[in-house]
C-alpha positions as CSV (number, residue, x, y, z in Angstrom):
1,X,65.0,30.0,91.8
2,X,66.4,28.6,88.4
3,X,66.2,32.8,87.2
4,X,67.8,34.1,90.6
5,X,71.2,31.6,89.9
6,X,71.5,33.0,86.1
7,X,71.1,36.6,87.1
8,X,73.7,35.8,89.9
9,X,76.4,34.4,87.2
10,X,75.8,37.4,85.4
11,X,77.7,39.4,88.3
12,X,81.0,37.1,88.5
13,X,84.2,37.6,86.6
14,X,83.5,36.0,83.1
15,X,85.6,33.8,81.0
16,X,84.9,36.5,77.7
17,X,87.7,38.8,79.7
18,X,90.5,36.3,79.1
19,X,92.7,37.2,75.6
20,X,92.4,40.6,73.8
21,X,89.4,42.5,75.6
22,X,91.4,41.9,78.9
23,X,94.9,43.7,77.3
24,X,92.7,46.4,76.5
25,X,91.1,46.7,80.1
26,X,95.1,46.5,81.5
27,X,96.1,48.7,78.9
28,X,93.3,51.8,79.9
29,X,94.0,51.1,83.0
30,X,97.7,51.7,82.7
31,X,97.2,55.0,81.0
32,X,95.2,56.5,83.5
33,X,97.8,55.6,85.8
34,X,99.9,57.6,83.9
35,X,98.0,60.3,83.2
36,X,97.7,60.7,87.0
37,X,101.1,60.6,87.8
38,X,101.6,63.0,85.4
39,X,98.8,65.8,86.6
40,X,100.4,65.5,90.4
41,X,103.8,65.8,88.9
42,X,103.1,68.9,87.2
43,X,101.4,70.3,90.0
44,X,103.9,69.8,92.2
45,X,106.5,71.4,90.0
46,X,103.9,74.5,89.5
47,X,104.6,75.1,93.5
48,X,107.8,74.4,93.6
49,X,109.0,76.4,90.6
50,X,106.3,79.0,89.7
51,X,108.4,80.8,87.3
52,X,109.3,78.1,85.1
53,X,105.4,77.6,84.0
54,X,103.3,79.2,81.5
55,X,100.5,81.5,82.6
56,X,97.1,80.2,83.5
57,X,94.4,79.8,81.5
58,X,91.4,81.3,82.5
59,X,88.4,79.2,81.1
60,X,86.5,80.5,79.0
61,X,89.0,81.6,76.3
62,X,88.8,84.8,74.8
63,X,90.9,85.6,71.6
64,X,94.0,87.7,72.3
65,X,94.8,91.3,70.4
66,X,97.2,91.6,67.6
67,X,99.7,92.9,70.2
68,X,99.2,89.9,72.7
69,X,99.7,88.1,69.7
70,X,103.0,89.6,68.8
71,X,104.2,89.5,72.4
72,X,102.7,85.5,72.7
73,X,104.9,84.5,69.9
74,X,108.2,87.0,71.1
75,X,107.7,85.5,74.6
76,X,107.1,81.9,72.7
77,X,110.3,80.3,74.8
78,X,110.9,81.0,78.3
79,X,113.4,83.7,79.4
80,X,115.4,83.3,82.4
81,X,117.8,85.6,84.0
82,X,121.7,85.4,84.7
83,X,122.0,85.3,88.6
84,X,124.5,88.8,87.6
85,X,122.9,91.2,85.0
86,X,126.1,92.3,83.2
87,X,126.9,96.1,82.1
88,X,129.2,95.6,79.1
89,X,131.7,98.9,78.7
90,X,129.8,102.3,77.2
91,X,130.7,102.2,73.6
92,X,130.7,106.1,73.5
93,X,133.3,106.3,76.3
94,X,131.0,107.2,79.0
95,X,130.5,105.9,82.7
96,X,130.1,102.1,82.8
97,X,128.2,101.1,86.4
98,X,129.3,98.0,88.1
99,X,126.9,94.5,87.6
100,X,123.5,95.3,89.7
101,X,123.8,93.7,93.6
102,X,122.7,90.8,93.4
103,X,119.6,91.5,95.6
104,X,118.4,92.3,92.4
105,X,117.6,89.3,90.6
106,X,117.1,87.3,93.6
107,X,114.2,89.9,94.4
108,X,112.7,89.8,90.9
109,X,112.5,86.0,91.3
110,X,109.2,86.2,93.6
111,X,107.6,88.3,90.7
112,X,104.3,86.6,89.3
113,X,105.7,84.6,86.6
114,X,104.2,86.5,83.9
115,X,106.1,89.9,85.1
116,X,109.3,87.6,85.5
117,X,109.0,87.0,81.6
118,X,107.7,90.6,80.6
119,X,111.3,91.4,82.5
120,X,113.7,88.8,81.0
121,X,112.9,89.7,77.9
122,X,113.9,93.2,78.6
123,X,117.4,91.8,78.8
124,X,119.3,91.2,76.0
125,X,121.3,88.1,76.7
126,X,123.6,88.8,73.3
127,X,124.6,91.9,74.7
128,X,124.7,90.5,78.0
129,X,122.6,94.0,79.5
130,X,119.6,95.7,80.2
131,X,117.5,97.6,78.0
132,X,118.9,101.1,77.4
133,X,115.2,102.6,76.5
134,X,114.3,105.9,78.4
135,X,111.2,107.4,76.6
136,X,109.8,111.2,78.0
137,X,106.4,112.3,77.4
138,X,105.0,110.1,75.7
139,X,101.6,110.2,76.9
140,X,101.7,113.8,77.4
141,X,102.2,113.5,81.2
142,X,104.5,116.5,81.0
143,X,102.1,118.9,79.0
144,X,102.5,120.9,75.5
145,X,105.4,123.3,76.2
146,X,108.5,121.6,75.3
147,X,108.2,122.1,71.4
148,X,107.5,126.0,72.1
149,X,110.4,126.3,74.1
150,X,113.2,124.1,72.3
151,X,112.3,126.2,69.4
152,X,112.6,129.8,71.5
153,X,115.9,128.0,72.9
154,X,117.3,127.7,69.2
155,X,116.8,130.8,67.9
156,X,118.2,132.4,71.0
157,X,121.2,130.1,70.7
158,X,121.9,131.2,66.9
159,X,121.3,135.1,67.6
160,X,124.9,134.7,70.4
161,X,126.7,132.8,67.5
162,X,125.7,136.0,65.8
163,X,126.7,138.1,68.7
164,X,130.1,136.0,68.9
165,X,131.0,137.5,65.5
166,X,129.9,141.0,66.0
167,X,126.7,141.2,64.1
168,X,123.8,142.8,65.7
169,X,120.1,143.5,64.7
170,X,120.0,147.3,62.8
171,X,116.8,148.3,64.7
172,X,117.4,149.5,68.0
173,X,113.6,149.2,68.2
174,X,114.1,145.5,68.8
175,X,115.5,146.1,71.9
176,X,112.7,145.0,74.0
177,X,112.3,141.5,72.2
178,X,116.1,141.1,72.4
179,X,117.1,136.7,72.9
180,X,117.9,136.6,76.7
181,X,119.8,134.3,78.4
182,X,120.3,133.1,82.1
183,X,123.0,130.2,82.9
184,X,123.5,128.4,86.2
185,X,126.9,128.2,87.6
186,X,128.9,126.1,89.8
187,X,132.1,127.9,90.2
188,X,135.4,126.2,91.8
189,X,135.4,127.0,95.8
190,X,138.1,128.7,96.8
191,X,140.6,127.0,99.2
192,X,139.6,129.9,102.0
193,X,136.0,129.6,101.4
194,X,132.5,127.7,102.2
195,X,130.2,128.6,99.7
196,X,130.4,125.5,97.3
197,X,127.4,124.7,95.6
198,X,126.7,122.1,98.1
199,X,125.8,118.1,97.3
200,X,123.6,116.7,95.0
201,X,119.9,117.8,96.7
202,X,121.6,121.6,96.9
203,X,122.5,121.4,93.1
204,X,119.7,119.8,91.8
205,X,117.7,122.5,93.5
206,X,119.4,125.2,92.1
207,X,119.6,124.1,88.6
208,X,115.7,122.8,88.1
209,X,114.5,126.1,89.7
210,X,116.8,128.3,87.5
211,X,115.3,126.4,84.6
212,X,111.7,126.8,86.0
213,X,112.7,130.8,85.2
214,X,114.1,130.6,82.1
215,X,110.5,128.9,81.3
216,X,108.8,131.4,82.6
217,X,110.5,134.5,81.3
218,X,111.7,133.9,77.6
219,X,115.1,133.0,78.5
220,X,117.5,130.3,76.8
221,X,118.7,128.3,79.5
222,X,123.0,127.5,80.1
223,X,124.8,125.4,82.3
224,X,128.1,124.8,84.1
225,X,130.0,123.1,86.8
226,X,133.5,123.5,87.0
227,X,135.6,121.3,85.8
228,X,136.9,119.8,88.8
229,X,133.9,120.9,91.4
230,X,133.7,117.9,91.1
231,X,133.6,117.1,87.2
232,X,132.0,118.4,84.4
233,X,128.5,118.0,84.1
234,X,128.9,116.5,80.8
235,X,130.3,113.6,81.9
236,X,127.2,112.9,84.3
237,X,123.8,113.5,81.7
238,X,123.6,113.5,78.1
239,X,121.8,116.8,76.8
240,X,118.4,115.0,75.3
241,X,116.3,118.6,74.0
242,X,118.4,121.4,74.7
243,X,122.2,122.2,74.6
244,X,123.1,123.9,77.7
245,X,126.3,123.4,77.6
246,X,128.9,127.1,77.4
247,X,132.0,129.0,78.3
248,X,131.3,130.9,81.3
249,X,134.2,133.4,80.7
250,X,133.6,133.9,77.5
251,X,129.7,134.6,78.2
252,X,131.1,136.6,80.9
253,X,133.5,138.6,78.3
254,X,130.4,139.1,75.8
255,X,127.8,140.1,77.6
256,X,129.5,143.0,79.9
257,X,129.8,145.5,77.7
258,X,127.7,148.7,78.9
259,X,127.5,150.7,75.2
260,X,126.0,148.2,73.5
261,X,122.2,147.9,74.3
262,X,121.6,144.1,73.2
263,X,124.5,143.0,75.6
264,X,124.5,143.2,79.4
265,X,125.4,141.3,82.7
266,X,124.4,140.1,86.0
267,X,125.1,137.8,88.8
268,X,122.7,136.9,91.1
269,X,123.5,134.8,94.5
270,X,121.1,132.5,95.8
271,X,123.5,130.6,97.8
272,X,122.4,129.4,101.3
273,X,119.7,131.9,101.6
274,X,116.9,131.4,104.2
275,X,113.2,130.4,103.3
276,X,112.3,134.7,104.6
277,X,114.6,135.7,102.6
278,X,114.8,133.7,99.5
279,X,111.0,134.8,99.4
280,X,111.8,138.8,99.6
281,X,114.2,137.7,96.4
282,X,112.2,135.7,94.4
283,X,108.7,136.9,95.1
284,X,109.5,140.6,96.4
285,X,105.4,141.4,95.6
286,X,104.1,138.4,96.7
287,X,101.9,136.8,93.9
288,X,102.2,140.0,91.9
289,X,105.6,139.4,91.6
290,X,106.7,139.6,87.6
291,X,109.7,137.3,87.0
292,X,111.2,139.2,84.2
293,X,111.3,142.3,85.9
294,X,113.3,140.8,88.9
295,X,116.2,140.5,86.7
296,X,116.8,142.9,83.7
297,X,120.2,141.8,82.2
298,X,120.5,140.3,78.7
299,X,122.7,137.5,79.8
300,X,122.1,136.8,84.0
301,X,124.6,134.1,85.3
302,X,123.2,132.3,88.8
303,X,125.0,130.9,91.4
304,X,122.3,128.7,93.6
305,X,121.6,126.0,95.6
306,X,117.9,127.2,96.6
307,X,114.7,125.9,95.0
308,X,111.5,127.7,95.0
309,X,109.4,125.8,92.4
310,X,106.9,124.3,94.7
311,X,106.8,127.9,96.6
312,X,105.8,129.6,93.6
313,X,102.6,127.1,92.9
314,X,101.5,127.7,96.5
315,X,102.2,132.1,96.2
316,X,101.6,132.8,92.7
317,X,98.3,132.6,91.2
318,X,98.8,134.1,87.6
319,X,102.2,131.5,87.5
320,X,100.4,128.5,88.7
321,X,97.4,129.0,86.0
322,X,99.9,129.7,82.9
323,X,101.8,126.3,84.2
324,X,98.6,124.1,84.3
325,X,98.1,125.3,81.1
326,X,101.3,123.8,80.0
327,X,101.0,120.9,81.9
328,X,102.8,121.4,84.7
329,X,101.6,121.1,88.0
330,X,103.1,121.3,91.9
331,X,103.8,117.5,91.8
332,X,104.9,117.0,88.1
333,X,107.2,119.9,87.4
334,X,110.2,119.2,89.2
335,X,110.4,115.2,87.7
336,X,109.1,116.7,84.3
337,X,111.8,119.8,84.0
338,X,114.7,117.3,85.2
339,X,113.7,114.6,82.5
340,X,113.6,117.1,79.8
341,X,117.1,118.8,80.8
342,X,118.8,115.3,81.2
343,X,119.2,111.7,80.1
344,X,121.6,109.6,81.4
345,X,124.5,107.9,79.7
346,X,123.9,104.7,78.2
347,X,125.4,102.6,81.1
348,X,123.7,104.3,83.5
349,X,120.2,103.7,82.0
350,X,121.0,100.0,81.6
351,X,121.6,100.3,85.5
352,X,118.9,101.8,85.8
353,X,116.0,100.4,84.1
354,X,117.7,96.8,85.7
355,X,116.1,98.5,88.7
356,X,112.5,100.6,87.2
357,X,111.4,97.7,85.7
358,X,110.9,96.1,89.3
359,X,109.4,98.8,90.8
360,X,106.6,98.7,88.4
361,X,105.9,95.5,89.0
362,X,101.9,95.1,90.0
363,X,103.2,92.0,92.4
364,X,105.7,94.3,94.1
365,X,105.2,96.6,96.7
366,X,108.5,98.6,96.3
367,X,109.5,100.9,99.3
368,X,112.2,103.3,99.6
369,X,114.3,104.0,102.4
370,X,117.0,106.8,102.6
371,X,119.2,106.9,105.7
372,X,121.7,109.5,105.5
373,X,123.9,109.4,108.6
374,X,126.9,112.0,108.6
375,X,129.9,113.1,106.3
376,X,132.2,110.7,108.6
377,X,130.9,107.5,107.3
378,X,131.8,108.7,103.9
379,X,135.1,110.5,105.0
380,X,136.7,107.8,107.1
381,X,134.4,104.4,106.1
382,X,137.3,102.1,107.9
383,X,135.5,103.5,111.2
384,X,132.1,103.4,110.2
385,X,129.8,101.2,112.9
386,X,126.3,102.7,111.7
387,X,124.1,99.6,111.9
388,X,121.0,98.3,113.0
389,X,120.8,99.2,116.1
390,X,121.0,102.6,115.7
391,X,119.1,102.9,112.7
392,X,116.3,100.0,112.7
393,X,113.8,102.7,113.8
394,X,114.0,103.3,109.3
395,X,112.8,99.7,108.4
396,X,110.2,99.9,111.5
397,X,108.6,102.3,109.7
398,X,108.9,101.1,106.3
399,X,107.7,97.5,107.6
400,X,104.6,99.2,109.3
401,X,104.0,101.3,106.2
402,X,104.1,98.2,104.1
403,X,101.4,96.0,106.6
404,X,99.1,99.4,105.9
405,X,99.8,99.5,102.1
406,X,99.7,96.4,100.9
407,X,96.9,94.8,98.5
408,X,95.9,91.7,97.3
409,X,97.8,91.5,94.1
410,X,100.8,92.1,96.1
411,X,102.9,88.9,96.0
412,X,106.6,90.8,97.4
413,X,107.5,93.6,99.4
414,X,110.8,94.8,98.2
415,X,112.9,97.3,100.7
416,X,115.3,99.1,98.4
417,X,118.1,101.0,100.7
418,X,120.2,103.9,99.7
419,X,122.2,105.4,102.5
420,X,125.6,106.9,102.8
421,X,127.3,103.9,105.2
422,X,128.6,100.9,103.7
423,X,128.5,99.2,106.9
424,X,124.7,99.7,107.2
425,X,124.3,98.7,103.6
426,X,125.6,95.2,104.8
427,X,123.6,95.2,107.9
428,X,120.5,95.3,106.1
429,X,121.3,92.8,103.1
430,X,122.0,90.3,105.8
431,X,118.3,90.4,106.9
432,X,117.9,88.9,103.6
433,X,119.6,85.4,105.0
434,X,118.6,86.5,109.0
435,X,114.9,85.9,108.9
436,X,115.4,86.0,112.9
437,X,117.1,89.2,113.2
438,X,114.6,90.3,110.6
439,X,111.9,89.9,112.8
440,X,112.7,92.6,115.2
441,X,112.2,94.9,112.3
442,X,109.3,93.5,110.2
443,X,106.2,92.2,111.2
444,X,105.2,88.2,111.3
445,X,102.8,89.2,108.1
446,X,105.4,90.3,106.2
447,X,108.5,88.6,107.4
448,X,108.5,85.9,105.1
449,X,107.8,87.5,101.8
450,X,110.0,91.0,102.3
451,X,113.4,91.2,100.7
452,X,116.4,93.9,100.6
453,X,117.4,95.0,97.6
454,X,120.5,97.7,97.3
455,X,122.2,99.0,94.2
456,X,125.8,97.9,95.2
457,X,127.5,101.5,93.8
458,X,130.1,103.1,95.3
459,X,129.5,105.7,98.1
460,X,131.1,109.5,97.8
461,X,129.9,112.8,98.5
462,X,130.5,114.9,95.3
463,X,132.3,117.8,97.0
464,X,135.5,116.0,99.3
465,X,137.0,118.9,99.2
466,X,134.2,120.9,101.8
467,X,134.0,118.1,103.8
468,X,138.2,118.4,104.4
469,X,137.6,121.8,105.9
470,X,135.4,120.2,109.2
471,X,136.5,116.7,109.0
472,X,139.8,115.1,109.9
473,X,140.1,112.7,106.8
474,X,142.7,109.9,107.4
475,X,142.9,108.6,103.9
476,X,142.7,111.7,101.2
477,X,141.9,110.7,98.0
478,X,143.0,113.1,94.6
479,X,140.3,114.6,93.4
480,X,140.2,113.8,89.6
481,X,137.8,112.1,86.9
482,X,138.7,108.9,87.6
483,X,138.1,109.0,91.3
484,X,134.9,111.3,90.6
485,X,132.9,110.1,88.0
486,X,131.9,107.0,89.9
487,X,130.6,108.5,93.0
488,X,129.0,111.3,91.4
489,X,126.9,109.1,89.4
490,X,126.3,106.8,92.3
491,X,124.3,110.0,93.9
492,X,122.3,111.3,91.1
493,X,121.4,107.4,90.0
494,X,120.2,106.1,93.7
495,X,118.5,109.2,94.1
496,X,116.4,109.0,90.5
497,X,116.0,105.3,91.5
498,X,114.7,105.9,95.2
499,X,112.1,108.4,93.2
500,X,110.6,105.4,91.5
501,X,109.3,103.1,94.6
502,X,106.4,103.3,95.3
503,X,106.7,104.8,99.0
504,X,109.4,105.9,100.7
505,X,110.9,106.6,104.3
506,X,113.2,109.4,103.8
507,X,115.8,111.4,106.2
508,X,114.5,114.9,106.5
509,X,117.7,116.2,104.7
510,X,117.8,117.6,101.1
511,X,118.7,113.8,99.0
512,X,115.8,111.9,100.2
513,X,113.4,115.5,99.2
514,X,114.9,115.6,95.7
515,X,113.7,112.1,95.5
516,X,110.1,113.0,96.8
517,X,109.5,116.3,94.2
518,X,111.4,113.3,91.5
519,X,108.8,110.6,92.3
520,X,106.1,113.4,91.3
521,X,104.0,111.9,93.5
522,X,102.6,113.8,96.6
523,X,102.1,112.2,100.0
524,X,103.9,108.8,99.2
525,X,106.9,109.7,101.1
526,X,107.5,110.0,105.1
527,X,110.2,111.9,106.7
528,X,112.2,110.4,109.6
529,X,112.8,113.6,112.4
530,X,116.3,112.9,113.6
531,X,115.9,111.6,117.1
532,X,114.0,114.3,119.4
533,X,112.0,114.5,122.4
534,X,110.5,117.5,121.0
535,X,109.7,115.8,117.5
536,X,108.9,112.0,117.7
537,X,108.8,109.0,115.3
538,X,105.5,109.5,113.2
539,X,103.4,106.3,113.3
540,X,104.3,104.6,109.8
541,X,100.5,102.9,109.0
542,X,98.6,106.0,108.4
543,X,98.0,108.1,106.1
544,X,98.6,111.2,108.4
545,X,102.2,110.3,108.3
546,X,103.3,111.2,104.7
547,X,104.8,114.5,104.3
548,X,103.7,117.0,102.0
549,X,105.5,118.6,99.0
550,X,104.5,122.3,100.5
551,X,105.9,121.3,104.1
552,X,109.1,119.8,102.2
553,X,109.3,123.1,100.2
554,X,110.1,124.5,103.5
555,X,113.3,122.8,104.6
556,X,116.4,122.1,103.4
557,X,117.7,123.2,100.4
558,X,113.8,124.6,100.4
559,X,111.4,123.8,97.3
């Protein structure tokens, strides 16, 4: 009983806590109080500001590479964006953009924070812009021919100097390896006339097929647009391999002398001609057909708005082989040819990349859509009601389409809109606040994490003037550089960029096409039928909806 009371008092509070040992129990106490607080605090600032933490750790810890390294002690600080990326004024004199939207940013802030940083630190807060980097070929992706053909290009290019002064080769038995030459032309329309070169999809067409020629028969390739139909080209691309620019009346003057057998001219008019007979042109002998004997001219000037790339893969055997062995295939050539003819100006690739960069984000879904709705909206925009209601049917799709595409390691769907109404364009970046209107378009899955994003440039069709003839326009505008530049950049930037989603939901004209054969991707793009009982809506979240680059090669403004 005596042992039972002692091993009792050994359980009670003892008098040995009082003095220094019982500061010490307060004091660990107190500190893993602390240390408590301080775990849930950072937790709770890990959910409520994601991007402002550093990366997880997985645990077992691995030792990074030399490059993670170098990046690890770069990305050493933490980056964060300016809610407006600015575009400081082209050095070189060139087209400035305005600031990105500001969808932009705001979109780029539901990135996984490690993209967020990879992205900041693309921006260059001293110069208060975007990177200006726009590498090509790099990996090969575009083949082996370039080199080859620059150099053929060159020496072409310094035998007309020659011809320019009058000096000719001796042998007349070097008439059958003579330099050859074939330009593309966009002449001035005249006042009486219809046959411009047509919009941006037309051009584009035209000039990346007539280059696709010149590859394939030996010819140094030239370029033109009249100065004011609508601007010179050269104030649109920088030349990054090639100089294409010339003198059309003076190559014109040159080359049509008939005595002199190294000379020689010919036009050729593709203009507005019909798939049938576009192919009794081009491919006269079906896939026997020998380019260079189509056209036998030294110097042949083109005048075209017609593409037949894509139809040639599909028709000519002995082409397609000699093009795979270059590299080029049926879904790289068009994005690969247009890349090595043209770079854009250094503001525009700042705009630009503001854009690529979150496209190729792995936690974005990025989805295109193209609405193009008539000449009036651009015309007379004061009267322009294209909205939602009329065009909604576009981000159905897109929202189904992104349900049926999205993965796992997607944390953001991101809607980027290019269309030719400014009202629309306003429509749509108010879904961004609207979550209730929203959800008549977008599914309950995707409601929540879906955003608009929109470039913000100006809207203009690059030919005004054409549209004047069948169009009442109530507020003619001069057409001049100033006016120009802007719009025509717009078109040809919001095209390239609508190449680089991921997916896309296109109008079946020619702009959202160009895109498709830019994004040199195959089957990633669906084309929206204009309302028809005889052609309905495709259902958007299957694969039996994308459209293919051989049925696009048939349509507008062709392939």
């Amino acid at each position: 009983m005596v042992q039972d009371n002692i091993l009792y008092q050994r359980l009670q509070p003892q008098n040995e806590l009082k003095g220094s040992l019982l500061f010490k129990y307060r004091l660990a106490k107190g500190l893993t109080l602390v240390s408590l607080l301080a775990i849930i605090s950072m937790t709770a600032i890990s959910f409520i500001y994601p991007n402002l933490n550093s990366n997880n750790r997985s645990e077992k810890a691995e030792v990074p590479s030399e490059e993670q390294q170098q990046q690890q002690a770069s990305f050493s600080e933490k980056c964060y964006l300016p809610n407006i990326i600015n575009m400081p004024e082209s050095a070189d004199g060139t087209y400035t953009p305005p600031s990105p939207h500001y969808t932009l940013v705001r979109a780029v802030g539901f990135a996984s924070n490690e993209e967020y940083q990879n992205y900041c630190h693309k921006y260059d807060a001293d110069l208060g812009a975007f990177t200006d980097e726009w590498p090509y070929n790099q990996r090969g992706e575009c083949g082996n021919w370039q080199h080859r053909y620059i150099e053929l290009h060159q020496r072409n290019m310094a035998a007309l100097e020659k011809y320019k002064d009058g000096i000719f080769p001796d042998q007349i038995a070097d008439i059958e390896d003579r330099p050859k030459f074939i330009s593309y032309l966009c002449k001035e329309v005249p006042k009486d006339s219809n046959r411009g070169c047509g919009g941006l999809a037309d051009r584009m067409g035209g000039m990346i097929s007539t280059f696709f020629y010149a590859l394939l028969t030996d010819r140094a390739y030239l370029l033109n647009w009249a100065a004011m139909n609508p601007l010179p080209l050269e104030a649109v691309w920088e030349r990054p391999n090639i100089e294409w620019s010339h003198n059309p009346e003076e190559m014109e003057a040159l080359f049509e002398s008939k005595n002199n057998p190294f000379l020689g001219y010919q036009k050729v008019d593709l203009l507005n001609k019909k798939l049938k007979v576009l192919n009794s042109i081009m491919f006269p002998d079906g896939g026997n057909t020998d380019f260079k004997e189509l056209w036998n001219e030294t110097y042949v000037e083109v005048r075209s708005n017609r593409g037949y790339i894509i139809r040639t893969f599909q028709l000519h055997k002995t082409y397609s082989n000699i093009l795979n062995e270059m590299g080029l295939t049926k879904e790289n050539t068009f994005r690969c040819i247009t890349n090595f003819l043209f770079r854009p100006t250094i503001g525009s690739r700042r705009f630009l990349n503001a854009y690529k960069r979150l496209f190729e984000m792995k936690s974005i879904l990025s989805i295109g859509i193209q609405i193009r709705t008539d000449d009036n909206a651009i015309a007379n925009p004061q009267f322009d009601v294209n909205g939602l209601e009329k065009w909604g049917h576009f981000l159905k799709c897109a929202g189904e389409l992104a349900s049926f595409k999205m993965e796992e390691h997607h944390k953001h769907i991101v809607f980027f809109l290019v269309t030719d109404s400014g009202h629309l364009r306003d429509e749509f970046v108010s879904l961004n606040t609207n979550r209730e209107r929203a959800r008549k378009y977008l599914g309950d899955d995707i409601v929540d994490i879906s955003s608009i994003v929109i470039t913000g440039l100006p809207i203009e069709h690059i030919e005004p003037e054409q549209i004047a003839k069948y169009i009442d326009i109530k507020d003619p505008k001069e057409v001049n550089m100033a006016r120009m530049r802007p719009g025509v950049n717009s078109a040809y930037m919001e095209n390239w960029l609508l190449a680089e989603t991921q997916y896309r939901v296109i109008s079946i004209q020619g702009y959202g096409k160009m895109a498709s054969f830019y994004s040199g991707d195959d089957k990633t793009s669906i084309s929206m039928p204009k309302p028809s009982i005889k052609r309905p809506f495709p259902v958007c979240n299957t694969d039996e909806a994308f459209t293919t680059f051989d049925w696009l090669s048939t349509t507008w403004s062709l392939g």
